[in-house]
N, C-alpha and C positions, 0 to 999 in steps of 0.2 A: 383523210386517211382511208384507204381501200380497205372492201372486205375481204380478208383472209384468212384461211381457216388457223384455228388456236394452236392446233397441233404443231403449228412451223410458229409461231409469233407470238405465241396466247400472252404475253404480257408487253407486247408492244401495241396492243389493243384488236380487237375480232370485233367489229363495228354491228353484228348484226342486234336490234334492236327486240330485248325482249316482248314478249305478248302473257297476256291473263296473269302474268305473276301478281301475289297475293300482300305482299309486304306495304305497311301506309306507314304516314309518317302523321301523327294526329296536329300537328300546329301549323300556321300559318306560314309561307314558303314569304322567306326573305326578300326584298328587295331595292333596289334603289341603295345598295349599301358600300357600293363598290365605283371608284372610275376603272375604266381599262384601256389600252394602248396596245395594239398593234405593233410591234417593235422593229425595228431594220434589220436585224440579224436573221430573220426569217429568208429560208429560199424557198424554191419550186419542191422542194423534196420536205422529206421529214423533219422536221423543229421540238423536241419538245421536252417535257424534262429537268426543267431547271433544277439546280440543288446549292446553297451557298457555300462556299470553302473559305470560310474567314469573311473578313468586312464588306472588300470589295472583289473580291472572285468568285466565279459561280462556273459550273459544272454544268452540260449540256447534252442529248443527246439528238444526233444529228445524222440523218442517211446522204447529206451531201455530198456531193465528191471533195477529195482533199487532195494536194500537191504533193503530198509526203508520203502517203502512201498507196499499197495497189487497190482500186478500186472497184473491187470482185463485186459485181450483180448479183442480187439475192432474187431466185425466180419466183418469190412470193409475191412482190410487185414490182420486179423491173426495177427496183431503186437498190442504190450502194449499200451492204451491210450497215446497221446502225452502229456508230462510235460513239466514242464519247467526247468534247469539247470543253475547253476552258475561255472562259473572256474575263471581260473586266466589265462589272455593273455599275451604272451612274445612278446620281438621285433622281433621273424622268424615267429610270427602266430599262433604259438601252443598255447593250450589252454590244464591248467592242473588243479588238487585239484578239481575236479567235485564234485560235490553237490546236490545232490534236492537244489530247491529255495524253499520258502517258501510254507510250507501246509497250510500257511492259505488263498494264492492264486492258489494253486494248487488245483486243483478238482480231482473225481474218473473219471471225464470223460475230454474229449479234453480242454487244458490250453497250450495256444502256441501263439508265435508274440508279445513280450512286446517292450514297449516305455519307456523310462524314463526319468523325469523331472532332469534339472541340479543339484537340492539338492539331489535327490534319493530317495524323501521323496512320489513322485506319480507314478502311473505306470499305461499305460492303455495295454490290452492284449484282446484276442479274448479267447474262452470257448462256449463251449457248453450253450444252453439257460438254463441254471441253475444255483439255487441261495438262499441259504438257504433252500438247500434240497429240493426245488420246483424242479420239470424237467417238463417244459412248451413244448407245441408242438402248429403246428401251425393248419389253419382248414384241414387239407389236412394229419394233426397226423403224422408230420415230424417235431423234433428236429434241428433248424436251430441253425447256431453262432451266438452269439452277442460279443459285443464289452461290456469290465469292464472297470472301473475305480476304482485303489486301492490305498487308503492314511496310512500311516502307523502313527500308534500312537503311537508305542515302538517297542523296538528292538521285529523283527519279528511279528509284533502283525498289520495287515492289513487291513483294513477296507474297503470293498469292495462290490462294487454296479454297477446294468446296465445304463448305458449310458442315456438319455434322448429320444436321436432321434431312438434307437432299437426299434424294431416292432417283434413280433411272427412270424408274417405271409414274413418277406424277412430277410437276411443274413445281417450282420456289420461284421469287421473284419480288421486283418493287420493295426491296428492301429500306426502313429509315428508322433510327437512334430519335428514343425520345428525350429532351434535355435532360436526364440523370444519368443517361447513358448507361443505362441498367436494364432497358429492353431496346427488343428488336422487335419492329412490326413488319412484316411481310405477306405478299397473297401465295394463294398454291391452289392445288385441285384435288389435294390428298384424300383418301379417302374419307369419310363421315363429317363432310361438309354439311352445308344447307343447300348450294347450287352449283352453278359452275366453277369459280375461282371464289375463293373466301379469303378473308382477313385474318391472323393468325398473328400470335406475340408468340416470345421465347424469354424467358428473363435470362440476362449477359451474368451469369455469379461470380464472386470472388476470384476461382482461379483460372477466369474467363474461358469455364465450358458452360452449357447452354443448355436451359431446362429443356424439355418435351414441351412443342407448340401447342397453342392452347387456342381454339377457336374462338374469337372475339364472339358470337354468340350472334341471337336473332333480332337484337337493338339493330346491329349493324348490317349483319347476311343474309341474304335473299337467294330465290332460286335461281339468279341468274349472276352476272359476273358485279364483282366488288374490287376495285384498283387500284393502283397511286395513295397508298395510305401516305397521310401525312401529319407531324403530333408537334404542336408548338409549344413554348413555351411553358403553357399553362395548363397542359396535357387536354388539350381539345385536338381534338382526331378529326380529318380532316379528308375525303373519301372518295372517289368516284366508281356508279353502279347505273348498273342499267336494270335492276330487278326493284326498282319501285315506281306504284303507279301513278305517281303524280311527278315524276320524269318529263322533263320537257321534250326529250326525244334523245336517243343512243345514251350516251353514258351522261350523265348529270354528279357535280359534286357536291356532297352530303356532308354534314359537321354537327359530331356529337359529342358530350362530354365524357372523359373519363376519369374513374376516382376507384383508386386502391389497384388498376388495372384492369379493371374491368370497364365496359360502357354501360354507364349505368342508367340512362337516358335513349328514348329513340331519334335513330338519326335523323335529321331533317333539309332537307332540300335548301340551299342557300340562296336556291333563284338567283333572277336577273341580276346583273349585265354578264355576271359569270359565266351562268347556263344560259344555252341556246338549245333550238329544237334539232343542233348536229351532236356532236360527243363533243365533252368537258371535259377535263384531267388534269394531272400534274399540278394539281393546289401547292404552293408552296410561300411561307412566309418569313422575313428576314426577321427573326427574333428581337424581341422590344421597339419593334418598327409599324406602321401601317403601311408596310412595302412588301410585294411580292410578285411572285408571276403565274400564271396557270397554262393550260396550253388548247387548242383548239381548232379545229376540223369545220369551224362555221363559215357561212358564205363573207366573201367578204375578203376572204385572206390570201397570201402571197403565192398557197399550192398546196399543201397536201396538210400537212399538220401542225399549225404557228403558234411560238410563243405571243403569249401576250401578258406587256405589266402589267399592275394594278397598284390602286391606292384605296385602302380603306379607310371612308370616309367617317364611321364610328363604326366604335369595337361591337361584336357578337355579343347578345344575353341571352341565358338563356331561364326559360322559366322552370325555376324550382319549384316541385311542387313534392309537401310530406303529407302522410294524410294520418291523421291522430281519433281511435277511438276507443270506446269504455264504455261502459256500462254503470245505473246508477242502481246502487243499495242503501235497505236499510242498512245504519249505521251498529244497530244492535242486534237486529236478525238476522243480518245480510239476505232479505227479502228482496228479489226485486223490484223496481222501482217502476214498472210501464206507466208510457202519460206523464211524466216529469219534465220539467224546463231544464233543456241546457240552451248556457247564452257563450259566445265567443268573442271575446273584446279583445282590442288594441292594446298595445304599451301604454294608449293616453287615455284608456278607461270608455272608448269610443265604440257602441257596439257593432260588432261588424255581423253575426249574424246568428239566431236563436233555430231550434228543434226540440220538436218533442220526442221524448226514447219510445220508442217502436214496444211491441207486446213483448218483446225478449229485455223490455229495459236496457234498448242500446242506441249509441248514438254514434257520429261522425264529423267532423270537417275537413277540408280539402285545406291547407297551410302554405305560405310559400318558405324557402328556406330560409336562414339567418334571421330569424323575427322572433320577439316576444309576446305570448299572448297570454291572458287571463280565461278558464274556464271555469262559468259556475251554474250551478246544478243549484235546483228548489222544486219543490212539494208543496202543497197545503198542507197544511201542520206539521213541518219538519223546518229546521233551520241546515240553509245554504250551505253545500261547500263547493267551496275553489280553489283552483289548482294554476299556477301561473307556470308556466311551458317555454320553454325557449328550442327552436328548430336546430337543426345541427345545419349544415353544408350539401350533409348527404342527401342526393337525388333519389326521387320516388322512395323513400325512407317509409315505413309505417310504424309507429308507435304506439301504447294502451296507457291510459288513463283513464282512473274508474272515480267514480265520486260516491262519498258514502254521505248519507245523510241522516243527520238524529231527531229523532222527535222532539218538537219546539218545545220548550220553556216558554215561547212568549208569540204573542198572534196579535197580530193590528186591527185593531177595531177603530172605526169610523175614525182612518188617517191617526189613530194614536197606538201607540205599543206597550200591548197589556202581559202580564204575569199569565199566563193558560193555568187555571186552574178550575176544578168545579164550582157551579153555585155553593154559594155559602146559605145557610136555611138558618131561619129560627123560627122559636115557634110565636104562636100569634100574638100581637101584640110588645113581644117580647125583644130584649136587644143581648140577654147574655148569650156566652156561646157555648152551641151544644158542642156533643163530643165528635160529629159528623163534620160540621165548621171546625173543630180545632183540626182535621188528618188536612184540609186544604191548608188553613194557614201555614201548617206549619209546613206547606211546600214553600210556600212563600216564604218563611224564616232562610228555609235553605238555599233558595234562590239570593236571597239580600245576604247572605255569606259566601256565597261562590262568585257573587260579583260585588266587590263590597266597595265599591264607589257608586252602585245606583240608589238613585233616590228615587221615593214612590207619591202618589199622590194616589189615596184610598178613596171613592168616591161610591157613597152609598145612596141605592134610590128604593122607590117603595112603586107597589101600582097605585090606580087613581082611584081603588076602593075604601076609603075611607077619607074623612075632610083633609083638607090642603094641608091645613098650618100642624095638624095632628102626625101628617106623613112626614113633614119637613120636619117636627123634634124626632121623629121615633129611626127616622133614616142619621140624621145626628147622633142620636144616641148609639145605634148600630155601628156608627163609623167609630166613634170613641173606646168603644168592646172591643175592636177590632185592633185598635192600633194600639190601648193598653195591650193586649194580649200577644202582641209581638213583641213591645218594648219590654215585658216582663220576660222573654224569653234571650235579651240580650243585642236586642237591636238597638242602636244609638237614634236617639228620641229625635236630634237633626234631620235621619233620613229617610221619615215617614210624616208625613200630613194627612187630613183626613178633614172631607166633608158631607154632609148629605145634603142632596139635593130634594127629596121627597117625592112629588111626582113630577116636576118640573123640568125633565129631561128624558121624558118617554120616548120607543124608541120603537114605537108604532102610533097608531090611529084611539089606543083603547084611554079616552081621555075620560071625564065626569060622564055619566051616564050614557056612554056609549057600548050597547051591548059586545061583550067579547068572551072569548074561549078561557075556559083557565090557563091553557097552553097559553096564549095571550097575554093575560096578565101575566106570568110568570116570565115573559121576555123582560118585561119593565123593574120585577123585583131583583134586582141585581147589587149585586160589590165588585166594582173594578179595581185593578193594583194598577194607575198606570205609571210607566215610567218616565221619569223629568226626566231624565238627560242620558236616551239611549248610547250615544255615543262611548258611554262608562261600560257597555258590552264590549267587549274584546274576547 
């Protein structure tokens, strides 16, 4: 394709290759995802354009010379005004039985870039600013594009008319219908872009008049020219730009998702065999097919600017990514929590990856979309919570989830899970229980009614200051004070046991005659509640 300036063509493409523009695309540029073909319908002159009209007919634009009509020189480069073409497309790509399309859409001057509605009964297309024989210029006495709209009353008989939102004084153009046919995507130059030509929707309303265009935004637009928008099936947007720097060279095409109307994702580069280091364009896919055509300027081809099929060999994905965070509290304070574990698991309980909350007690994951995941939050002496999360659809999505956490009831000691409660004391020698021992048990009573399927196993020890067999009855008898003294309070006598062990299960170094600290001994004088069959916590 020659370089020529935009102001006569700007949407049959201005080849010059941008410099320094700032726009990236952060993932990895596709490749190896496509065959492609060279087709025979290509000439010496312009090729490019495809759009499908029904199954097997497809829509073309073409600066070739034609039989049919006068074949007036455009002195932009010396080739035929651009028309527009109809053939017949087979399953290798080729396209045959060429045709003028209709003269009564067809102009003496530029007619190229059609859309077509699912009956084939509307068509919008880009042209020259002329229109019953008017040729309008703008204040500056430059002939810009507009964007048509044609309804056909009979066979071949077109009724055709400018756009609402075209202006004189800036460019419309590259117009295409995404399958709900409820918008219009088109490029322009109007003012309060991002660069030179940007991307722009309209929603089509009820009594088919047309919102105020809406710039697709800086996913998509760059400071340099954005083209050939095209929206499949699945509403993935489909693009050629020459304002990103990782462009293989002139216009490269870019495919990003859109959701609600908006591009909610950045564009990203589709790479090889598509993109070459000449200008890409005219992405175009036969809906529910791995079939389509693009158009290209690369060496190799029949002259100036060639259609080429393609077959996609597996479909595009694209990576969802939501990112979910929260902060952890106390449960009763709402203190927060710095220093906390959050852990992030799988649907199959599989951890996928843990953090500690930051001095603001906050945390983060990075999620892909459509997934279910479990988050849970812990403390030293607070018990867990989790929070199970399922991702929506939605692209770069962000969500809050906070974990609150309560002060434990229960703490594991040496691999077993105990009641937390204080020492229990008596006095020397002694096994009844003072009134200091009854405020802990009786957290213990309220623990064995809030969960009243656990069963306890009471285990009294003594230190090693006095004879063996003397600490083994007086730790017995303490265990027996202990568990009369709940039983009398209404606990069922089944779901308490109780043993002592006396010194016989110290839980340091301080054995028979081993000098030690009172703090020392005092580790070893202990009453555990532990639980048989934690599982009865719910």
């Amino acid at each position: 394709m020659k370089k020529f300036t935009i102001l006569l063509l700007l949407f049959c493409i201005s080849l010059l290759r941008a410099q320094g523009l700032q726009n990236t695309t952060k993932e990895v540029t596709l490749k190896g995802n496509y065959t492609i073909k060279n087709i025979a319908v290509n000439t010496k002159y312009q090729d490019y354009g495809v759009s499908y009209a029904g199954d097997s007919t497809v829509i073309f634009t073409s600066s070739r010379k034609s039989k049919t009509i006068k074949n007036r020189v455009w002195k932009g480069n010396d080739q035929p005004f651009l028309q527009l073409y109809k053939g017949v497309c087979s399953e290798d790509g080729e396209i045959s039985e060429v045709t003028l399309f209709s003269k009564k859409v067809n102009s003496k001057f530029h007619d190229a870039d059609v859309t077509f509605s699912k009956d084939l009964k509307t068509i919008y297309f880009t042209r020259n600013n002329y229109l019953n024989k008017k040729f309008k210029k703008d204040t500056l006495n430059r002939n810009l594009n507009q964007l048509y709209k044609a309804k056909i009353k009979n066979k071949d008989d077109w009724e055709v008319k400018q756009m609402p939102f075209n202006n004189d004084n800036y460019q419309t153009g590259h117009p295409v219908l995404n399958a709900a046919e409820d918008k219009l995507y088109f490029i322009s130059d109007m003012l309060g872009g991002y660069g030179e030509t940007d991307i722009y929707v309209v929603d089509i309303l009820n009594d088919s008049t047309y919102s105020a265009p809406r710039n697709l935004g800086p996913n998509v637009n760059t400071q340099g020219k954005e083209m050939f928008p095209f929206v499949d099936e699945n509403d993935v947007l489909y693009f050629s730009s020459n304002g990103y720097v990782d462009g293989k060279g002139g216009l490269d095409i870019y495919v990003a998702p859109i959701q609600h109307g908006e591009v909610v994702k950045k564009a990203q580069n589709i790479g090889e065999p598509l993109n070459s280091n000449k200008d890409d364009f005219s992405f175009v896919q036969k809906p529910n097919t791995n079939l389509g055509y693009f158009s290209s300027n690369r060496d190799g081809g029949n002259g100036d600017d060639d259609i080429y099929s393609f077959v996609e060999l597996t479909p595009l994905t694209f990576k969802c990514n939501q990112l979910v965070q929260g902060v952890i509290r106390d449960k009763n304070t709402n203190e927060l929590l710095p220093g906390a574990l959050v852990e992030l698991f799988d649907h199959q309980g599989v951890l996928l990856e843990s953090k500690i909350t930051d001095a603001n007690a906050t945390f983060s994951f990075n999620l892909n979309c459509e997934t279910n995941y479990k988050l849970v939050g812990s403390e030293k002496d607070y018990t867990i919570d989790d929070e199970e999360i399922s991702t929506s659809n939605v692209y770069n999505s962000e969500f809050k989830v906070d974990l609150n956490l309560a002060i434990s009831e229960f703490v594991y000691v040496r691999d077993s899970l105990m009641i937390k409660i204080n020492p229990l004391y008596f006095d020397l020698n002694k096994s009844y229980i003072r009134s200091d021992a009854a405020v802990e048990l009786e957290k213990v009573v309220a623990i064995m009614r809030k969960y009243p399927e656990i069963k306890i196993q009471l285990n009294s020890h003594t230190d090693s200051r006095a004879p063996d067999a003397y600490n083994l009855k007086l730790s017995n008898r303490r265990a027996k004070s202990s568990i009369d003294w709940i039983i009398k309070k209404g606990i069922d006598p089944s779901r308490i046991t109780g043993q002592g062990y006396g010194e016989t299960q110290l839980v340091n170094k301080c054995s028979n005659d081993v000098p030690c600290t009172e703090a020392e001994h005092q580790l070893n004088r202990r009453t555990e509640f532990v639980i048989v069959n934690p599982e009865a916590i719910k």
